[in-house]
N, C-alpha and C positions, 0 to 999 in steps of 0.2 A: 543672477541665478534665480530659478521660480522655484516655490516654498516648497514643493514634490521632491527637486534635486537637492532641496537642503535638508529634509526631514528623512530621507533617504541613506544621511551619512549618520544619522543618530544609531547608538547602539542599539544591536536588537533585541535584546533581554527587553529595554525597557519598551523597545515598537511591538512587543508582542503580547505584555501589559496592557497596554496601549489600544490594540486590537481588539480584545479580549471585552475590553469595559467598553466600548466601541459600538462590536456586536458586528463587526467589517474588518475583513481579512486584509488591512494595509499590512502585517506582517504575515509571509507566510510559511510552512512549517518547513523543518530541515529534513523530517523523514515521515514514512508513514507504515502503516502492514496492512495487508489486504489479507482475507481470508476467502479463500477461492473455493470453498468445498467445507459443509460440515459432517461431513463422513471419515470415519476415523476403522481403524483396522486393529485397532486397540482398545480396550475396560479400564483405564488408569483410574483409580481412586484418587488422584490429585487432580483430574481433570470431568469434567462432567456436559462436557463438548458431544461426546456419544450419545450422550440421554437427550438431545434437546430436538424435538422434532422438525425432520430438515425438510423443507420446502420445496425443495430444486433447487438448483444453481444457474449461474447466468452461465449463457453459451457464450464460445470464441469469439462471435462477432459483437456480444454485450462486451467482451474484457477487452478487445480492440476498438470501441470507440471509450471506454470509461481508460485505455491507457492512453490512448492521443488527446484528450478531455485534460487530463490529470497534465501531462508533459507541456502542454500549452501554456497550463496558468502557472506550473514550479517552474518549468524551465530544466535545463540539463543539471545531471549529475544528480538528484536526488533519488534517496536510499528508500526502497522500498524493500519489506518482508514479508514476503510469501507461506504464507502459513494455512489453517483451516483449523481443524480436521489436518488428517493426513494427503496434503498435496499432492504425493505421488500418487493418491488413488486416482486422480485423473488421466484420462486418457491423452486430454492434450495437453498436458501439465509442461509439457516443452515447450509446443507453440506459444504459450502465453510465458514464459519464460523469455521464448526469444522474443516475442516481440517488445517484453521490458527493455532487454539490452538492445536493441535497434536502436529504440527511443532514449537512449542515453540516460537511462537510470541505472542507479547503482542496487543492484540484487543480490540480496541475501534468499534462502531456502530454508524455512523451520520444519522440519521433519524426523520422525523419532527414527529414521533409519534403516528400517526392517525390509525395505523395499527396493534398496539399493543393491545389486550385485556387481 
């Protein structure tokens, strides 16, 4: 057995450790959040997301090669959170939706709701 298949079977709390002092991704992460949008539909005084000046956004074709990018090197089943701002202010807030779930990640939706009927 070569030392990759044996370092492989080590727990990953401490391959992640590991990684970290490193400064090289041998472990990699079990979930992530993307923030697709910093346009919010809301003034929360807990939040301060509305005040920060937003720049644009990446288009569908940037969030389809940065989700086949991503899927490549996690590999299936990983948990991704879709958030921003408020996510459903996008128009294609679906199509990048679906194309997570294609890609065999696990999708969550952070959204304060308001926009749902």
């Amino acid at each position: 057995m070569n030392i990759l298949a044996s370092l492989k079977k080590i727990n990953s709390v401490p391959w992640e450790y590991f990684s970290r002092a490193c400064r090289y991704p041998f472990a990699k992460p079990k979930g992530g959040d993307i923030a697709i949008t910093g346009r919010c539909n809301f003034r929360c005084r807990h939040c301060d997301i509305w005040q920060e000046k937003n720049d644009g956004e990446l288009d569908l074709d940037a969030w389809r090669r940065i989700i086949i990018a991503l899927r490549r090197w996690v590999g299936p089943g990983y948990a991704i959170s879709v958030g921003g701002g408020e996510p459903l202010l996008r128009p294609d807030i679906f199509e990048i939706l679906e194309l997570l779930v294609r890609n065999n990640f696990k999708v969550s939706l952070e959204t304060n709701g308001f926009l749902i009927d």
